[in-house]
VOPAGU-2260 file (C-alpha; in pm, 1 decimal, decimal comma):
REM VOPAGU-2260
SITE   aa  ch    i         X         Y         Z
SITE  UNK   A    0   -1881,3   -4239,8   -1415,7
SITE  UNK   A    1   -1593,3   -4418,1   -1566,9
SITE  UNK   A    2   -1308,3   -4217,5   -1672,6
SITE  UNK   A    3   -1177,0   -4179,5   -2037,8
SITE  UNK   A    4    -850,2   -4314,2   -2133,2
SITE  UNK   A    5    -734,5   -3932,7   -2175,8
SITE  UNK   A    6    -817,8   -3882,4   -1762,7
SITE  UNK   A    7    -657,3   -4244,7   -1728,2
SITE  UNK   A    8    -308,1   -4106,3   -1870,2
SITE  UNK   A    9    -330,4   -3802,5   -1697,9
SITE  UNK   A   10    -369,8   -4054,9   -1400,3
SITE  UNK   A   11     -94,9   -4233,6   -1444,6
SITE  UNK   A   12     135,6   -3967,8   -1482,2
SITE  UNK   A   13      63,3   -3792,1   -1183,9
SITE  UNK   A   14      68,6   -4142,2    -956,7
SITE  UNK   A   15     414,5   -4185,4   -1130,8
SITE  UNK   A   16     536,3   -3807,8   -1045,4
SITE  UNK   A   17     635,8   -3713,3   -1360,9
SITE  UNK   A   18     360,3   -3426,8   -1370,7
SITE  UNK   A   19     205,9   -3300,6   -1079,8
SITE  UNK   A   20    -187,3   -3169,6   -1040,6
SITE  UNK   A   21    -100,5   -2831,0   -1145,7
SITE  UNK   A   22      30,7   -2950,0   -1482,8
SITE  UNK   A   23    -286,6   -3136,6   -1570,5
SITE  UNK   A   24    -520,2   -2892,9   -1784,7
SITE  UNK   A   25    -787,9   -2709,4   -1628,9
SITE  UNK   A   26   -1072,9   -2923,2   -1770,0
SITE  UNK   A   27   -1001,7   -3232,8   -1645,4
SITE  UNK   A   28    -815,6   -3134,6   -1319,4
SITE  UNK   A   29   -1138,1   -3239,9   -1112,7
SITE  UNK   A   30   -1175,2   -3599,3   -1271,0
SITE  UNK   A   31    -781,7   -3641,2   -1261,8
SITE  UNK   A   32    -803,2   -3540,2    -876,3
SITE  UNK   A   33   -1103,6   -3795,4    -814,5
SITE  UNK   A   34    -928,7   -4080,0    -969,6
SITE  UNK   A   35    -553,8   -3996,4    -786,8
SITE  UNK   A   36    -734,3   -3976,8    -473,7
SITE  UNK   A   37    -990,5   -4320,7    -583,0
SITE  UNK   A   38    -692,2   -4500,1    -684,7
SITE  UNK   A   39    -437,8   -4405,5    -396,4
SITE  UNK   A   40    -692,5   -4546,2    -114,6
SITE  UNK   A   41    -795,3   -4199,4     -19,3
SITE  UNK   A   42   -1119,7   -4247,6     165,6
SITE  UNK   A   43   -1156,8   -3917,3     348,7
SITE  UNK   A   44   -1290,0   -3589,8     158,2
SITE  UNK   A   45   -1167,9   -3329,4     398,4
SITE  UNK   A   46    -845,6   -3210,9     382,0
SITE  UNK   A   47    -511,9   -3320,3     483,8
SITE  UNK   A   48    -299,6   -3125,2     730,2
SITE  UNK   A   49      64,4   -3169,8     610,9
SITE  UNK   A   50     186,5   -3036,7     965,9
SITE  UNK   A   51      85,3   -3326,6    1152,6
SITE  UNK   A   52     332,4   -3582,5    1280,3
SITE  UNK   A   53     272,6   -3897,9    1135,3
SITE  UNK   A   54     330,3   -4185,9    1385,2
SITE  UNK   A   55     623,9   -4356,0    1365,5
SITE  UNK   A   56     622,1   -4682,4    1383,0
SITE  UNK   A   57     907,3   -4915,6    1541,3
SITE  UNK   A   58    1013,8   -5233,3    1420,4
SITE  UNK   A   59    1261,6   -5446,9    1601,8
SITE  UNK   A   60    1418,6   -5670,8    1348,3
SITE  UNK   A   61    1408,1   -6055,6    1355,5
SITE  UNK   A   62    1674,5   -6195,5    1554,9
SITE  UNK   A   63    1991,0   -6315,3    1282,6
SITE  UNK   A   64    2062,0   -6700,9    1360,1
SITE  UNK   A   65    2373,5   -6648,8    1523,2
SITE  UNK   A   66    2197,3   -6514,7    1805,0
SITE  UNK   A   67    1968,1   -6807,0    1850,9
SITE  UNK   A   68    2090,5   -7028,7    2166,4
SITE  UNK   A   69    2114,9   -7380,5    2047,8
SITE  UNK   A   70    2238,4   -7648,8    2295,5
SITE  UNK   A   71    2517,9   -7867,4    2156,4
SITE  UNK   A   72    2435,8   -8196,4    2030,9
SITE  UNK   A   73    2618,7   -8441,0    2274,9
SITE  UNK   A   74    2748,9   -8797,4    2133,7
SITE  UNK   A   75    2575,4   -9095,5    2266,8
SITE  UNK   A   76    2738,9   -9262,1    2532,7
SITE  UNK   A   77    2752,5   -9614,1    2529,5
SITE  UNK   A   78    2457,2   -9866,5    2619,9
């Protein structure tokens, strides 16, 4: 089922945190939660443990160009 524009503003609003699912009125709460959940990537139906520890995930950043090792260009010498 496609949703209305009315679900569709609800939608946005909640995505861009200016309500939150509790502010959305009770008739259209389910829809709104379908298409949050559609729209964020949300692929699992279960529930969500906010307890867990998410990994973390390490990045080393790239190395800056003054620590690159270039050799020095040496002048010719003659022929």
């Amino acid at each position: 089922m496609k949703p209305n524009t009315r679900i569709l503003n609800y939608v946005t609003l909640v995505q861009d945190g200016v309500l939150t699912l509790d502010d959305v009125p009770q008739d259209i709460t389910k829809e709104v939660t379908k298409w949050v959940r559609y729209l964020s990537g949300v692929t699992d139906n279960g529930m969500v443990k906010e307890d867990t520890a998410t990994p973390t995930v390490s990045t080393t950043p790239a190395p800056t160009p003054s620590a690159v090792v270039t050799k020095p260009i040496l002048p010719k010498v003659g022929d």
